[in-house]
ZADREN-777158 format. One record per residue (C-alpha): x, y, z; chain; residue number from 1. Coordinates in nm, 2 decimals, m for minus. Layout:
<rs>
xx;yy;zz;unit;pos
X;Y;Z;A;NUM
...
</rs>
This chain:
<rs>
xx;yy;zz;unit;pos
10.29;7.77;34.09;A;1
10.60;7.97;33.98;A;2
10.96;7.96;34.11;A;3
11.07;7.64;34.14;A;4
11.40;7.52;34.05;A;5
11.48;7.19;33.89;A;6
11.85;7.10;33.96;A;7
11.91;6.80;33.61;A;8
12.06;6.72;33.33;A;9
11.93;6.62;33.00;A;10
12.18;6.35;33.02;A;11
12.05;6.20;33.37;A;12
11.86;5.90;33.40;A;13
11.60;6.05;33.64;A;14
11.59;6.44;33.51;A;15
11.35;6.31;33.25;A;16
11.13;6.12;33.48;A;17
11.08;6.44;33.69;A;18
11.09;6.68;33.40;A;19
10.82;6.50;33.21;A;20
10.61;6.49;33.52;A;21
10.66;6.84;33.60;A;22
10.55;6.93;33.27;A;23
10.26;6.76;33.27;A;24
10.15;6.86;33.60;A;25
10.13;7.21;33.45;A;26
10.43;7.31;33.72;A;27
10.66;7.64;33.65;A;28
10.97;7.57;33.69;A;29
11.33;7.63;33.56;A;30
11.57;7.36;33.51;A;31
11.99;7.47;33.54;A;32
12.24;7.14;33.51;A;33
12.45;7.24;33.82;A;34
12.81;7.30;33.72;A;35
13.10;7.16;33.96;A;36
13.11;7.47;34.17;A;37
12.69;7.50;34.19;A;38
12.67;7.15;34.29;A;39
12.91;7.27;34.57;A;40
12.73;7.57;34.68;A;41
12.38;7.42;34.61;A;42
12.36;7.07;34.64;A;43
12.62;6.93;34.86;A;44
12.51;7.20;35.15;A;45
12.13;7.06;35.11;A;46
12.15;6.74;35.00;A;47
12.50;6.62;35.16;A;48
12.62;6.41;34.83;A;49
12.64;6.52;34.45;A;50
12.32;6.38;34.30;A;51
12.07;6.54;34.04;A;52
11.76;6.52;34.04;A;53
11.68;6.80;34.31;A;54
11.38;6.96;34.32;A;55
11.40;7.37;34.54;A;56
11.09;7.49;34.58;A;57
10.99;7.85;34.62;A;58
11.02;7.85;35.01;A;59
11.36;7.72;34.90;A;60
11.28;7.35;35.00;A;61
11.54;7.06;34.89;A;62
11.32;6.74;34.72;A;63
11.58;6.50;34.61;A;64
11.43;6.15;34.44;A;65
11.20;6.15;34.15;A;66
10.96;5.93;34.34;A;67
10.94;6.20;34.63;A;68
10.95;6.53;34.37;A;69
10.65;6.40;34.24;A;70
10.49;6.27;34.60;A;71
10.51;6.69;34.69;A;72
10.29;6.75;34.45;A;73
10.06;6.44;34.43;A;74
9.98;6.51;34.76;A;75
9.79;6.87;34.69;A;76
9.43;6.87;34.69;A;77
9.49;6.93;34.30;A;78
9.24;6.64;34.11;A;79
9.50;6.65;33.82;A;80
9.66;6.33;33.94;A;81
9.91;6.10;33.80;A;82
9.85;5.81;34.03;A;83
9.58;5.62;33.90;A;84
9.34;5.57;34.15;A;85
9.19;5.20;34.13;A;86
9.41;4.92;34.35;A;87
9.54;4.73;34.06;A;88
9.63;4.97;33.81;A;89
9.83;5.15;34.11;A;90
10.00;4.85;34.21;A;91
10.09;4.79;33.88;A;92
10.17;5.12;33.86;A;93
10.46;5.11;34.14;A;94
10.56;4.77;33.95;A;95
10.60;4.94;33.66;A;96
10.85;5.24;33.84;A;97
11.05;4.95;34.00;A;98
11.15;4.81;33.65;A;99
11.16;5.14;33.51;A;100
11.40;5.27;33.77;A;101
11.58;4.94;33.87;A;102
11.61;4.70;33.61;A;103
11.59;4.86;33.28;A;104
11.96;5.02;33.41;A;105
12.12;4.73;33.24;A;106
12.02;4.83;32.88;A;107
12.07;5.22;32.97;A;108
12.43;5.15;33.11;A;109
12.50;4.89;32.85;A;110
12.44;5.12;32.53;A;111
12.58;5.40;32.69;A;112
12.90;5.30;32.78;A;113
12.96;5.01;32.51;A;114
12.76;5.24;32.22;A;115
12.83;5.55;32.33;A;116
13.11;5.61;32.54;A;117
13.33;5.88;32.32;A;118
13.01;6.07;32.24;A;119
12.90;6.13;32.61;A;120
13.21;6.24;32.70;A;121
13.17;6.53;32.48;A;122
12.82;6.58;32.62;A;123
12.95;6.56;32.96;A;124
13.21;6.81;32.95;A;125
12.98;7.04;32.81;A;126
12.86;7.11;33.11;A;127
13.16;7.05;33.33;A;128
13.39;7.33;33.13;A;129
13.13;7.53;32.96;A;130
13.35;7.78;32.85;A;131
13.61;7.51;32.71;A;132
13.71;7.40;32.33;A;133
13.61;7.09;32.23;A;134
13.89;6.90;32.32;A;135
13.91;7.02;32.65;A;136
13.52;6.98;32.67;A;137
13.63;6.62;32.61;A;138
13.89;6.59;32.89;A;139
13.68;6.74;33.13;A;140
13.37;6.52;33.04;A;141
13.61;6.18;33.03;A;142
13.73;6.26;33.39;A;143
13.36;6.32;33.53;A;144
13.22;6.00;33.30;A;145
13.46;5.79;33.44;A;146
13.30;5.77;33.76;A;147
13.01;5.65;33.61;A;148
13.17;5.41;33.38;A;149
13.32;5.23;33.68;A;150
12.97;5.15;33.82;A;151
12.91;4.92;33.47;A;152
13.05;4.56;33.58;A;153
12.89;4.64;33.91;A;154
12.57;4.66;33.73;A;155
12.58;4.30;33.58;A;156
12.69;4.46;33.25;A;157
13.02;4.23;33.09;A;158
13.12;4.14;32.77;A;159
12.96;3.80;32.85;A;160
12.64;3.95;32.92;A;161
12.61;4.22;32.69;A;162
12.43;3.99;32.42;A;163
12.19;3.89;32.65;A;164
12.09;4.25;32.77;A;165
12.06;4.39;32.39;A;166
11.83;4.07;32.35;A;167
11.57;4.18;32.63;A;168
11.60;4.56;32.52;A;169
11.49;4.48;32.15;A;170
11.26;4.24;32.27;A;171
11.13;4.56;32.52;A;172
11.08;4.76;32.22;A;173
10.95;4.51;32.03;A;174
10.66;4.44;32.32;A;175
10.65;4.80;32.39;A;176
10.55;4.88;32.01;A;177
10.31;4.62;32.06;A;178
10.13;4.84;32.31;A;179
10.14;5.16;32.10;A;180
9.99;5.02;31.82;A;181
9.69;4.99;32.06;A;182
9.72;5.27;32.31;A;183
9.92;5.63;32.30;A;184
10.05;5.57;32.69;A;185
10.03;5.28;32.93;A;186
9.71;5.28;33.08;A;187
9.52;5.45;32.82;A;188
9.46;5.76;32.63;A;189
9.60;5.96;32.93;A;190
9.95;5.98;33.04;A;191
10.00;5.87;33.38;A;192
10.27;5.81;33.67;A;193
10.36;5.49;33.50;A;194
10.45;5.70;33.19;A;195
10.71;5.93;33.37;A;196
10.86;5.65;33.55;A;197
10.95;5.47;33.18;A;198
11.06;5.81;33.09;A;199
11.39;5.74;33.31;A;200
11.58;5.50;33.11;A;201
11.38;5.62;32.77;A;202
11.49;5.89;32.74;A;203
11.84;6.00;32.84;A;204
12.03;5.67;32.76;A;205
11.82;5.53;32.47;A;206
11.62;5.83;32.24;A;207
11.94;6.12;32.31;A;208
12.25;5.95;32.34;A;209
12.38;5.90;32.00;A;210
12.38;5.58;31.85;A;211
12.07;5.41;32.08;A;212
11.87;5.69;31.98;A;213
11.94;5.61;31.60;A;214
11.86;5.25;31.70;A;215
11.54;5.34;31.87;A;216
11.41;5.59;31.61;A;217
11.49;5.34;31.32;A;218
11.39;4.97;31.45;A;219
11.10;5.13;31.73;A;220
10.94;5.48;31.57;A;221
10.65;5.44;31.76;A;222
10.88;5.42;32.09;A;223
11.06;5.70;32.03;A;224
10.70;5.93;31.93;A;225
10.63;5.78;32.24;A;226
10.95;5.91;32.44;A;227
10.90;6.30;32.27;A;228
10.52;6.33;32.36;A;229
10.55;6.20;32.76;A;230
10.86;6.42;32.77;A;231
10.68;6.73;32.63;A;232
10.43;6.64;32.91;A;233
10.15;6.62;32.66;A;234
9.87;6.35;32.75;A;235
9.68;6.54;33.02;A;236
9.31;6.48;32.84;A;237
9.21;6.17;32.78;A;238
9.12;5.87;33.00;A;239
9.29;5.54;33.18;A;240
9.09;5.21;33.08;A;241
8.82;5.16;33.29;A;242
8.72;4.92;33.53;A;243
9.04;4.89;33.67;A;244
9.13;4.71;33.38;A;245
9.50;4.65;33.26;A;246
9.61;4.64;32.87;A;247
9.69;4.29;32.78;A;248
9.97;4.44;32.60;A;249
10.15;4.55;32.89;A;250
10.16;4.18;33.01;A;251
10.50;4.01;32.80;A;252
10.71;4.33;32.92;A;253
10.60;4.28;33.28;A;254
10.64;3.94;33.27;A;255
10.97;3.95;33.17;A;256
11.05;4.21;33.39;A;257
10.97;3.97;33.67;A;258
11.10;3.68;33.53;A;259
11.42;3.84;33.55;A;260
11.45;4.09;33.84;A;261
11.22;3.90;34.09;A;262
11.50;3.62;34.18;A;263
11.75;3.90;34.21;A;264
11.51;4.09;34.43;A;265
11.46;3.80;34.66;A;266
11.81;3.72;34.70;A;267
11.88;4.13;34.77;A;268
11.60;4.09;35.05;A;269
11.71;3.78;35.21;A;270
12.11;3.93;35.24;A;271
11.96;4.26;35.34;A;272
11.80;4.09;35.66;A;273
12.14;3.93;35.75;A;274
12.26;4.30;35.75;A;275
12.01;4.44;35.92;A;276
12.02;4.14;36.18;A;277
12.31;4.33;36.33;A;278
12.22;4.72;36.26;A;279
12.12;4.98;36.46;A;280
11.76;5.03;36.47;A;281
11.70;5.33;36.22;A;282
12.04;5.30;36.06;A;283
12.13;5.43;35.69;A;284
12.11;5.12;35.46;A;285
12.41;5.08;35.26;A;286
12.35;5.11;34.92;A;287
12.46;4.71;34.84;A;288
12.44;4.38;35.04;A;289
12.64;4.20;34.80;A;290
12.58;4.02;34.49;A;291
12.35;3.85;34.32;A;292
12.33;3.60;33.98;A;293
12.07;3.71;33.75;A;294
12.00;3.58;33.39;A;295
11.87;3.86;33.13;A;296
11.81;3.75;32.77;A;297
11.96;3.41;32.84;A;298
12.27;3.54;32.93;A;299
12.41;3.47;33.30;A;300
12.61;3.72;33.54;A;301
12.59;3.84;33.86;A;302
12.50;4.20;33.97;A;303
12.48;4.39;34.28;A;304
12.20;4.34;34.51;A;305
12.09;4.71;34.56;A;306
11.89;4.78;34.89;A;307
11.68;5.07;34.69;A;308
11.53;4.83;34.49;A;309
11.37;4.71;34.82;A;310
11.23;5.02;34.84;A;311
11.07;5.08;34.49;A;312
10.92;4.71;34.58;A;313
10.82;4.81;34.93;A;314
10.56;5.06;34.77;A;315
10.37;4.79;34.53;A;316
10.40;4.54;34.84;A;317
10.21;4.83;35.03;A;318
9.96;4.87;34.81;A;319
9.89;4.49;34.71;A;320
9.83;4.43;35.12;A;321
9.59;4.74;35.18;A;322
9.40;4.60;34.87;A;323
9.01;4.49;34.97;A;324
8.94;4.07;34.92;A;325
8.81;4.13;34.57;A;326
9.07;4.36;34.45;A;327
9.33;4.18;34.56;A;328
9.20;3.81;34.42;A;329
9.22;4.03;34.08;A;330
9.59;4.12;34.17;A;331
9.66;3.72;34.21;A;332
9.51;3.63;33.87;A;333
9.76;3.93;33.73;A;334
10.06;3.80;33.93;A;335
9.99;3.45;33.84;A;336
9.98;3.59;33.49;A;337
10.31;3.76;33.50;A;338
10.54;3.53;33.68;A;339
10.48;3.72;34.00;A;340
10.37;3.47;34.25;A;341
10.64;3.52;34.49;A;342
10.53;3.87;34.55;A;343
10.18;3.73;34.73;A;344
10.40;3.65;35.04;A;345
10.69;3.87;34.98;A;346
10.80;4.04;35.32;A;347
11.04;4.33;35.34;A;348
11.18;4.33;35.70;A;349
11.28;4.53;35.85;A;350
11.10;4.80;35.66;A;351
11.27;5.08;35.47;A;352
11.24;5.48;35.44;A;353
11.47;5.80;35.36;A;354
11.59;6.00;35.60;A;355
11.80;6.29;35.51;A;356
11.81;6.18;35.19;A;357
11.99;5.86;35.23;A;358
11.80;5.52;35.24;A;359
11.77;5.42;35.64;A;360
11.54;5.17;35.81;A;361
11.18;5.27;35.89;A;362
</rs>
């Protein structure tokens, strides 16, 4: 497949879960970090709000989400899948993207803006004024990065938390390392959706930024070998464990994962469903309810309750209920395992879905 256009940056969050996938898939494509006046002529007509990743396809179709870029080609008759295919080691799977894509923005945010700040300014203006000196590289890239800078508190990241969220991120690669040492990816000696989905907050904020990708190469090498071969999209022979099984070694980082986002997640849910008490039926879903405490690395603050982390959730929830009686007693013992209890009788209502590109209810 040939002429599709990848609208990212090497500096987003979410190019590199896409890229890696679309590498690995074996998909042609061409990648162009949209300058101010292409995200004007491209995105914004298309999309209807500057955000990268965007996926056009050769019938000049707009993807926007990592999660749905990958869905348009998971959902060929192509047997090269990234999904695995057994209940538990999907649910896991979409348990996996939620703390990949939801959670793990606390150390990505944190190190960038507290580690990195003057750095990425740089890297920002490069593509804001291409054609500019240094210096005005900088200005350019300070006035774009401040937007995203202002999201941080927002995001539960404060000087008072700070030491708790570089606490859970060494502990992260120190769990994560753990794994390697067994097996090259998450599920085995193949790469798999799970793999693309950690690429996220790998790669951009920790393994290229500056100083957390010194950090990462010098405390975790095994982590950041790790980060260069999913991102090269290597890891297409191979197998996932069998029987369904999942690594042992995966089980600390997903129990902290829920330990930690889980009470945030039911608080998000349960001020979601006062909002939605008084909504139009199928209206867009603001993007925050509120806010919610949360306690990362044994530090305490509070952070937004973002509605699209319903979403990610909605997608393990799904799968966990269509399991078969078997399967899902297997699920339990896991949950049970990983601090996950709550999720046996957690109920997203009303349900959630995207239309035009915006989060809206089902």
């Amino acid at each position: 497949m040939t002429g599709y256009t990848l609208y990212g940056s090497e500096m987003s969050y979410f190019s590199g879960k896409a890229r890696a996938y679309l590498r690995w898939k074996g998909i042609e494509f061409t990648e162009i970090a949209p300058s101010p006046e292409l995200m004007k002529a491209e995105i914004l007509p298309h999309i209807g709000w500057p955000v990268i990743p965007v996926l056009k396809t050769p019938d000049a179709e707009y993807i926007q989400d990592t999660a749905d870029i990958i869905a348009h080609f998971e959902g060929t008759s192509d047997e090269n899948s990234a999904m695995p295919e057994s209940p538990l080691q999907k649910f896991v799977t979409y348990l996996i993207q939620l703390f990949a894509d939801e959670w793990m923005t606390l150390p990505a945010m944190h190190y960038r803006w507290n580690h990195n700040e003057e750095w990425i300014y740089g890297e920002f203006g490069k593509n804001a004024a291409p054609d500019g000196t240094p210096e005005e590289q900088y200005e350019a890239g300070k006035a774009v990065g401040s937007r995203f800078k202002g999201f941080v508190p927002m995001l539960g990241i404060t000087p008072e938390t700070a030491p708790g969220i570089e606490k859970a991120y060494e502990q992260f690669l120190a769990d994560l390392s753990a794994h390697l040492e067994k097996l090259p990816y998450l599920f085995g000696t193949r790469a798999s959706y799970a793999d693309f989905a950690l690429i996220g907050p790998l790669f951009a904020h920790q393994y290229r930024d500056k100083f957390s990708g010194e950090h990462m190469k010098r405390t975790a090498p095994s982590v950041a070998d790790y980060v260069e071969r999913v991102l090269a999209g290597d890891g297409q022979d191979g197998e996932l464990i069998p029987l369904d099984d999942i690594p042992k070694t995966l089980l600390p980082i997903l129990r902290v994962a829920l330990t930690e986002h889980l009470p945030v997640l039911i608080n998000t849910n349960e001020q979601f469903r006062e909002w939605a008490a008084s909504a139009e039926p199928k209206s867009e879903v603001p993007r925050g309810v509120g806010m919610s405490p949360f306690t990362t690395g044994g530090a305490e603050g509070v952070i937004a309750s973002r509605t699209f982390s319903l979403l990610r959730l909605q997608d393990a929830l799904d799968t966990y209920q269509l399991m078969m009686p078997s399967d899902k007693r297997r699920a339990n013992a896991f949950l049970s395992a990983v601090g996950g209890d709550a999720l046996k009788t957690f109920r997203i209502e009303p349900r959630l879905t995207r239309r035009n590109f915006k989060l809206a209810l089902a």
